[in-house]
VEXDREN-2710 file (C-alpha; in Angstrom, 1 decimal):
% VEXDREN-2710
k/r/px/py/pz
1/UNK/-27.5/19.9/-26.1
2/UNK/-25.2/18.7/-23.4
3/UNK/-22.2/20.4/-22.3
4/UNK/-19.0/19.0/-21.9
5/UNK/-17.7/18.8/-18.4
6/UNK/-15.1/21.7/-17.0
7/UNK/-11.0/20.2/-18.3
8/UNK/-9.9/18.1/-15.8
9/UNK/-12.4/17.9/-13.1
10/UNK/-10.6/15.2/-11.6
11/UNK/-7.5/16.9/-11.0
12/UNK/-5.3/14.4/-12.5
13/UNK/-2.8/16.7/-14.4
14/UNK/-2.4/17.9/-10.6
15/UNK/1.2/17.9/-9.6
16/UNK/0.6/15.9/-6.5
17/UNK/3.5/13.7/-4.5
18/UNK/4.9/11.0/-6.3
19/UNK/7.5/9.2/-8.2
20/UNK/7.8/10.0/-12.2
21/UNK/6.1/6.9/-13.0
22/UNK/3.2/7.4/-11.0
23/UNK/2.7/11.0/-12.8
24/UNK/3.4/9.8/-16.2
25/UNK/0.4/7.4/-15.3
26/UNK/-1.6/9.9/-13.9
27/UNK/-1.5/12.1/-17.0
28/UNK/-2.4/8.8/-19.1
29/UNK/-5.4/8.3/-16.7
30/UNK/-6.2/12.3/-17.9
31/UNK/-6.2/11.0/-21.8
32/UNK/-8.3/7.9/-20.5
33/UNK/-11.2/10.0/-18.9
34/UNK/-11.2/12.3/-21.8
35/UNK/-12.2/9.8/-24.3
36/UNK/-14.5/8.0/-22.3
37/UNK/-16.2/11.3/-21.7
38/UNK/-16.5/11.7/-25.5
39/UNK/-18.0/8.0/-26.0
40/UNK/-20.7/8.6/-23.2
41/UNK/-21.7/11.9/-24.9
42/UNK/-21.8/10.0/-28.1
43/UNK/-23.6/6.8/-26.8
44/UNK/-25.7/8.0/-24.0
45/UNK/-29.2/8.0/-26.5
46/UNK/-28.1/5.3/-29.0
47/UNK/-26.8/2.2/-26.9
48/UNK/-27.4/1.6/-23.5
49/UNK/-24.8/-1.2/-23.0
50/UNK/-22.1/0.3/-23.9
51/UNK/-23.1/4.0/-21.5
52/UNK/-23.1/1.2/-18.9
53/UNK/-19.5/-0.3/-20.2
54/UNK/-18.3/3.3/-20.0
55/UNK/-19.5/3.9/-16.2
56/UNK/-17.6/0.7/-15.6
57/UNK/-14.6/2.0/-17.2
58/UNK/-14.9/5.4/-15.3
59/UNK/-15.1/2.9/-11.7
60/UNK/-11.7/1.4/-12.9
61/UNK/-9.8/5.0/-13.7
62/UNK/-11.2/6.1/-10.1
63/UNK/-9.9/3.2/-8.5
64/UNK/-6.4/3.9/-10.5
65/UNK/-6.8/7.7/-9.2
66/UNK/-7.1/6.3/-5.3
67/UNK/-4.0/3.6/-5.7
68/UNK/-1.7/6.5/-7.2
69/UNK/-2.8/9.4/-4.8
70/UNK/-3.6/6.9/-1.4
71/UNK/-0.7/6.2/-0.1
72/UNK/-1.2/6.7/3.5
73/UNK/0.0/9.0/5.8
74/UNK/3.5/9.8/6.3
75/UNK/5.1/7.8/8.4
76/UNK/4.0/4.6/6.2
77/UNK/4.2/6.4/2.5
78/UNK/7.6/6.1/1.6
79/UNK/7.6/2.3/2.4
80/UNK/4.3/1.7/0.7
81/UNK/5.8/3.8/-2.2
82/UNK/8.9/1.6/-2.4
83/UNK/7.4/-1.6/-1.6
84/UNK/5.4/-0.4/-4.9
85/UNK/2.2/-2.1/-4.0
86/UNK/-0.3/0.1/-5.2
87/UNK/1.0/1.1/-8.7
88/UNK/0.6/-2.8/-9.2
89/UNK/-3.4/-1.8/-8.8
90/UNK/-2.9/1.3/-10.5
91/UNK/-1.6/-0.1/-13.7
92/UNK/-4.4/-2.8/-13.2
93/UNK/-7.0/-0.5/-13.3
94/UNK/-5.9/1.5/-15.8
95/UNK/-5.4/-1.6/-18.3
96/UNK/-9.1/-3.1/-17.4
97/UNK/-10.5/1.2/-18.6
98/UNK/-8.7/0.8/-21.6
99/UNK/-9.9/-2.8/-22.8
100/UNK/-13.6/-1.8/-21.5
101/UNK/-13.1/1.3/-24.1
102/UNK/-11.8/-0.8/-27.1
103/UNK/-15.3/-2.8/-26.3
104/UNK/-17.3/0.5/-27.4
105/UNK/-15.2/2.8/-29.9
106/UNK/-16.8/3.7/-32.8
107/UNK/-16.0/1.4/-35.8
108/UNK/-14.3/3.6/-37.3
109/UNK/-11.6/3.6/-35.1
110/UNK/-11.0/0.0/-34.8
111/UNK/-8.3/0.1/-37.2
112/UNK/-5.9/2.7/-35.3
113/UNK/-6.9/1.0/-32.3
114/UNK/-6.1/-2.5/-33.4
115/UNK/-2.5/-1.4/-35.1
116/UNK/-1.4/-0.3/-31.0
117/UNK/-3.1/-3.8/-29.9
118/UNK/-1.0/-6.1/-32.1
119/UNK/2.3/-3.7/-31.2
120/UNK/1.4/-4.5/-27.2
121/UNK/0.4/-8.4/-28.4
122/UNK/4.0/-8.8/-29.7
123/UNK/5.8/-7.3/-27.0
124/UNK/4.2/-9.4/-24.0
125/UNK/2.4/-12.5/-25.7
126/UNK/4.2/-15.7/-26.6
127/UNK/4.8/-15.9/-30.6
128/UNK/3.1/-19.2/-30.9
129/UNK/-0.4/-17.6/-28.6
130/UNK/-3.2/-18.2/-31.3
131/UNK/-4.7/-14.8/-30.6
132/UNK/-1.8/-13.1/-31.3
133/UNK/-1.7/-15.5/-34.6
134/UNK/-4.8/-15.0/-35.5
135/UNK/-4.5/-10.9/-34.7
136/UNK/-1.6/-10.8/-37.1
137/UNK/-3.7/-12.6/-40.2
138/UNK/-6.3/-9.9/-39.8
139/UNK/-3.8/-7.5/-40.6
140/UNK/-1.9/-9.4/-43.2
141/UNK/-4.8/-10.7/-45.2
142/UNK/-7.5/-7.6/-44.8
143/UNK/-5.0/-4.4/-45.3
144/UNK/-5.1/-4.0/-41.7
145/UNK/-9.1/-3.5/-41.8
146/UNK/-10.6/-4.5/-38.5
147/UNK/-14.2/-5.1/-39.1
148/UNK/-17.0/-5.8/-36.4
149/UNK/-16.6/-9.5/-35.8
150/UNK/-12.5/-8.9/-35.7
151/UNK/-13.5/-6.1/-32.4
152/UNK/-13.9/-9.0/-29.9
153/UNK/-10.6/-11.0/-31.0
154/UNK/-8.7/-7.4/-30.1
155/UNK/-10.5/-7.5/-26.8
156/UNK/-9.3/-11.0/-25.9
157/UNK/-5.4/-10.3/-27.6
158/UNK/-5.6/-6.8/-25.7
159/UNK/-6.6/-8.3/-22.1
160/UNK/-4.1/-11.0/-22.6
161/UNK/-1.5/-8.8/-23.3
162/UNK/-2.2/-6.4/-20.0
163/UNK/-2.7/-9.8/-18.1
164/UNK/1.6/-10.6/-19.5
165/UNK/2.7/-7.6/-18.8
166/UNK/1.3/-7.3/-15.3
167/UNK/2.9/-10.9/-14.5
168/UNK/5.9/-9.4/-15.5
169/UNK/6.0/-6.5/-13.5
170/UNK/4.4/-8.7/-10.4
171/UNK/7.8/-10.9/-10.5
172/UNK/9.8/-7.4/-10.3
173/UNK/8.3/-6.6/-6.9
174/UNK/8.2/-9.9/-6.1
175/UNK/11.9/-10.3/-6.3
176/UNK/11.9/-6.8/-4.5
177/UNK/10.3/-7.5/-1.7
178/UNK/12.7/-10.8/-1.3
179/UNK/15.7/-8.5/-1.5
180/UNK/14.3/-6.1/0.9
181/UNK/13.1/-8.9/3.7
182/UNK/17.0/-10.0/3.2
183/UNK/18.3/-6.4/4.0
184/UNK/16.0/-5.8/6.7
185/UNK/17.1/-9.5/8.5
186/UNK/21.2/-8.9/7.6
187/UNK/20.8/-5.7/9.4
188/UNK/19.4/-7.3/11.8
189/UNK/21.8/-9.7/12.4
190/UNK/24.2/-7.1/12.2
191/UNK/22.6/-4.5/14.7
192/UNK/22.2/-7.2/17.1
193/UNK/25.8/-8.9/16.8
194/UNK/27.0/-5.6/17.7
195/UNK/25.1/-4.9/20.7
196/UNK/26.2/-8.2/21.6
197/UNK/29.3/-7.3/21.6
198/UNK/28.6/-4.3/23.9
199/UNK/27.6/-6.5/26.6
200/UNK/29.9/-9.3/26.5
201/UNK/33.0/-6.8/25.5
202/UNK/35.6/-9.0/26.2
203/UNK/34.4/-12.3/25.4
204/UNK/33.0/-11.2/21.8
205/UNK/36.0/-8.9/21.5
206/UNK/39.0/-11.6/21.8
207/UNK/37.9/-13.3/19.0
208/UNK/39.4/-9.5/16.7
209/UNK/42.3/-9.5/18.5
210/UNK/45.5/-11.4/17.7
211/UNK/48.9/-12.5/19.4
212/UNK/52.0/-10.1/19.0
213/UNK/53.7/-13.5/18.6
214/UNK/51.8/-16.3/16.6
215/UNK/53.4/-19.3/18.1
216/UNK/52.8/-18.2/22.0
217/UNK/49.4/-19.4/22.1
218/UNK/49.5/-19.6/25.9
219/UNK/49.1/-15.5/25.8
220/UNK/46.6/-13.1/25.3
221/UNK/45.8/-11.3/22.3
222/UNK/47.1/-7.5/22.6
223/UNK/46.8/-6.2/19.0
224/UNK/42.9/-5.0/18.5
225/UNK/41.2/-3.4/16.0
226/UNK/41.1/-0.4/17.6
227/UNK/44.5/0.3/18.6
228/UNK/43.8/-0.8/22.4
229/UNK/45.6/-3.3/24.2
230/UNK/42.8/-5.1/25.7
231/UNK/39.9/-6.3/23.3
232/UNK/36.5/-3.9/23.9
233/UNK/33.3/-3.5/21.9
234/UNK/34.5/-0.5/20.1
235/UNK/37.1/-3.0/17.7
236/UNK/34.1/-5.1/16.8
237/UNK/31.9/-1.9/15.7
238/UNK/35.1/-0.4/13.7
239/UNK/35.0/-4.4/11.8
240/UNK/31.6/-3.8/11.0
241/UNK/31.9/-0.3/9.7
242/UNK/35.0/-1.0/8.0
243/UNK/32.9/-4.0/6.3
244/UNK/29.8/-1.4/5.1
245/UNK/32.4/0.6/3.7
246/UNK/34.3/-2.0/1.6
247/UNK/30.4/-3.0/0.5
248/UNK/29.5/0.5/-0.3
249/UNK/32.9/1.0/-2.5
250/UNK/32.0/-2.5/-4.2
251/UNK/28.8/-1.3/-5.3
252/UNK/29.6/2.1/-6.4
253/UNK/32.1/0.3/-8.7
254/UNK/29.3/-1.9/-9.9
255/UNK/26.9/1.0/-10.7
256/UNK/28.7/1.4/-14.0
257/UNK/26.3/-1.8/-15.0
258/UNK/23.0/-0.8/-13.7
259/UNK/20.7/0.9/-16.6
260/UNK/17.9/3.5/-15.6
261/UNK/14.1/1.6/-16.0
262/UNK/11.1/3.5/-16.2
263/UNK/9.2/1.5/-13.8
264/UNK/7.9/1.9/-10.6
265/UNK/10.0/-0.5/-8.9
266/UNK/13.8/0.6/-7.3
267/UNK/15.4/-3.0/-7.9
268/UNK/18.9/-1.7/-7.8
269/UNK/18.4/1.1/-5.0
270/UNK/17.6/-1.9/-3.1
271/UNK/20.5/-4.4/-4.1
272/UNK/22.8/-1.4/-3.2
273/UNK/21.2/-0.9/0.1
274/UNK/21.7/-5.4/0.7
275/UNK/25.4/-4.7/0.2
276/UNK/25.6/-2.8/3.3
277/UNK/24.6/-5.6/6.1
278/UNK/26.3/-8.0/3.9
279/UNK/29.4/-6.8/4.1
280/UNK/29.2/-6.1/7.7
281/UNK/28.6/-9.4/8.5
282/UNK/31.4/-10.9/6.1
283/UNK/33.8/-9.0/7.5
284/UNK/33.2/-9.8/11.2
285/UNK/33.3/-13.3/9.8
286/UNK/36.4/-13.1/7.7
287/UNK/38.2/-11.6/10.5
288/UNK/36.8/-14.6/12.9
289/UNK/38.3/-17.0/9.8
290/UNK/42.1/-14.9/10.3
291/UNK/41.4/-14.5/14.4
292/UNK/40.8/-18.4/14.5
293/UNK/44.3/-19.7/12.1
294/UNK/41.6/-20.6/9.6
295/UNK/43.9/-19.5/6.8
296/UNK/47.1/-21.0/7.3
297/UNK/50.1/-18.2/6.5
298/UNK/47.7/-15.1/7.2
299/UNK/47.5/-15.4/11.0
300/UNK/50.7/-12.7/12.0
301/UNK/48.6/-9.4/11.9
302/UNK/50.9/-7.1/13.4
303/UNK/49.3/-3.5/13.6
304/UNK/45.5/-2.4/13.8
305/UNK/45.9/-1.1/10.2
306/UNK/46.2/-4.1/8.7
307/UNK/43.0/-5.9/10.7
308/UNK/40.8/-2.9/9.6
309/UNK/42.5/-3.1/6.1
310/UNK/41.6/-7.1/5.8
311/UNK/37.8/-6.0/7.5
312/UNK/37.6/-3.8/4.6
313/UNK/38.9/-6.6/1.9
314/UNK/35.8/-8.6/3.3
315/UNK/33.7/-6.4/2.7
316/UNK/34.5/-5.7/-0.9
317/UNK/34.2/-9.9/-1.3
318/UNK/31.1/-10.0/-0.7
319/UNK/30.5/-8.5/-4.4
320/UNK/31.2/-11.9/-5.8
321/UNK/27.9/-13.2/-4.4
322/UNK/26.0/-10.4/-5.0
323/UNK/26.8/-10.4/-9.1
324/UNK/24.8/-13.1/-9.0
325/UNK/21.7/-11.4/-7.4
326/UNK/22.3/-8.2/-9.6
327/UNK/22.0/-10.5/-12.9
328/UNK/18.8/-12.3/-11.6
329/UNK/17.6/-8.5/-10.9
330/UNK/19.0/-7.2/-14.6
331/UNK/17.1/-10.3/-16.3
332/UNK/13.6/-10.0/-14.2
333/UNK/13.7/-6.0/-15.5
334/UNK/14.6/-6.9/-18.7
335/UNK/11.7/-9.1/-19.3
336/UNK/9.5/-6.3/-18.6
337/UNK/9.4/-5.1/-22.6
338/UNK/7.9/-1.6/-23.4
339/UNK/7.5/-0.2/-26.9
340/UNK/11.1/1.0/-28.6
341/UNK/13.0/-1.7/-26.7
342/UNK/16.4/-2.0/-28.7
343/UNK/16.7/-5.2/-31.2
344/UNK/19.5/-6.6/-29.1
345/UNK/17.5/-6.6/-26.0
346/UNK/15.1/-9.2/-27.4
347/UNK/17.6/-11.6/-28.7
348/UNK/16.9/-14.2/-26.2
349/UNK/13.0/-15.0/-27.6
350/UNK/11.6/-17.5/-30.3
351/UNK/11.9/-16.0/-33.9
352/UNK/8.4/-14.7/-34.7
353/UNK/7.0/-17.1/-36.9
354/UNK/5.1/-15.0/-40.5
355/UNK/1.3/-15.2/-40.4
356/UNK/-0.2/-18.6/-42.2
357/UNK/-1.2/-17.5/-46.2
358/UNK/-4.6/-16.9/-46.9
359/UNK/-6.4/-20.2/-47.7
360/UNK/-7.0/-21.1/-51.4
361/UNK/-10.1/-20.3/-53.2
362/UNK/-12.5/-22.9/-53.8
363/UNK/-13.1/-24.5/-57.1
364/UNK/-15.5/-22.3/-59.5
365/UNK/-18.7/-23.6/-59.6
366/UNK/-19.9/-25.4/-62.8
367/UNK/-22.4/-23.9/-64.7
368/UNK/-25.4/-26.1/-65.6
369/UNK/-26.6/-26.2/-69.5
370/UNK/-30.2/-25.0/-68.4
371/UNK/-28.4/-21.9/-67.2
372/UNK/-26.8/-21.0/-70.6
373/UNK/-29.8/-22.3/-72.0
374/UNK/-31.4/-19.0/-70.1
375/UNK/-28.8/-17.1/-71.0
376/UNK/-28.3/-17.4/-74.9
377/UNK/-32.1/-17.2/-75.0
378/UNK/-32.3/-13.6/-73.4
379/UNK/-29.2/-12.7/-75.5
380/UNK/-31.2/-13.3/-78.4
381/UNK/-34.1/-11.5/-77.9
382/UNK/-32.2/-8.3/-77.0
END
């Protein structure tokens, strides 16, 4: 008799580095290699295909192991963990194992099975797909039996529904990655403004200063950001700063509307982190705007206070575009559905059609008069 391997030879209830997700995954890919342990040691002498299914299903959990746990080396792990690349694979991986194991349970267990199927089928499939349709008049019209020809329709409904949910999340990173390019080139734009403004001090630094009186525009500006009376580099740096830190107040106000996800992806980390650059760069322009009489009645700024004060204002504006990026964020994650999503939240789809009745029985077959012939004649002689 063969003996059951040591628990957890692949170390995957392991507490190794990573993000909750990628644990709660981990210990799911523990529960996967457990079962398809049991269906080998069950199957190994009475069906080759499916010992060979199973293998296949173990070469998917191992490639779900290597995305969680290989995440490079140190300098490039925290971006490859927050550009969120590899649980994409992970989740993959881990979806293909479990359809390849629906393909070989015993049928027995088809029933249990097919009840989680038809929960994951209505949360990511369309309510007019036919499999889902046709999965939903198994149950209704057999008492939720599942019998032998029913096991590949849960295959197809089951891979479909992975295939949903995976488009789902791949438009989450997607729209990541977009917000992340944008930080990376604001800052840019940003850093380099700045140095700019280091080199060509006092032709970059006029443009912050204004005139201790508005209608002498044959003098030079004397009232600078930064108290001097001669523009410099430092004034434009302070507008910047002053700009981040008008951003960074707007979004701490706006974190009262960001809910916690349970997904791999850090959507609103990096929507916070695009306010930063942003408002940098709106307040270096809004100043420019005052600076330049762009604003007719707002061109007398008479102390320092008041230019950092208006950088700041800036800065804080900038939250009326960036609403509009935090809903497009709120409705990608929303449409990423997991199982005991409030009613509320689903509002937005098609009413769920009831599954079609049961066809009508066929007429009842006459009965032909040699028949009852037969039969009154054996009635008779018993």
């Amino acid at each position: 008799m063969a003996k059951y391997p040591l628990p957890d030879p692949y170390r995957d209830c392991d507490q190794f580095p990573g993000s909750s997700w990628s644990k709660r995954l981990s210990a799911h890919v523990a529960d996967l290699q457990g079962q398809i342990t049991k269906l080998k040691y069950e199957v190994a002498d009475q069906n080759p295909r499916a010992l060979v299914i199973a293998e296949r299903a173990e070469i998917h959990l191992q490639a779900a192991r290597a995305a969680l746990r290989g995440n490079g080396r140190w300098p490039a792990r925290p971006f490859r963990r927050f550009a969120g690349g590899h649980t994409d694979g992970a989740l993959a991986n881990t979806h293909e194992a479990e359809v390849a194991i629906l393909r070989i349970v015993p049928q027995v267990d088809l029933r249990w099975r097919g009840l989680a199927v038809l929960v994951q089928a209505r949360l990511h499939l369309d309510p007019q797909d036919m499999r889902l349709q046709q999965l939903e008049t198994v149950f209704a019209h057999q008492n939720a039996r599942i019998e032998a020809p029913d096991r590949e329709l849960l295959v197809s409904t089951l891979h479909a529904a992975y295939q949903a949910e995976e488009a789902e999340r791949a438009k989450v990173r997607s729209f990541m990655h977009i917000v992340c390019a944008a930080t990376v080139m604001m800052a840019l734009i940003a850093i380099g403004f700045a140095i700019w403004a280091f080199l060509q001090s006092k032709a970059i630094g006029t443009n912050f200063c204004f005139l201790e009186n508005p209608d002498d525009l044959s003098a030079d500006p004397t009232i600078c950001p930064f108290g001097k009376k001669k523009p410099n580099w430092e004034g434009v740096w302070l507008i910047e700063f002053m700009g981040m830190l008008g951003a960074a107040l707007a979004g701490a106000v706006a974190l009262r509307k960001v809910r916690g996800t349970a997904g791999p992806y850090y959507v609103a980390t990096s929507l916070l982190l695009l306010r930063l650059p942003v408002g940098a760069l709106t307040a270096v322009i809004g100043i420019m705007f005052l600076s330049g009489r762009f604003f007719p009645g707002l061109t007398a700024l008479d102390t320092p206070i008041q230019i950092l004060m208006w950088a700041a204002a800036f800065g804080v504006l900038q939250e009326t575009v960036m609403q509009a990026v935090d809903r497009q964020g709120r409705a990608l994650l929303d449409n990423v559905r997991s199982p005991g999503r409030a009613p509320d939240e689903d509002a937005g789809r098609p009413p769920r059609k009831p599954p079609p009745p049961p066809p009508p029985p066929g007429p009842t077959p006459r009965v032909s008069r040699m028949a009852h012939a037969v039969a009154a004649r054996v009635k008779k002689k018993s």
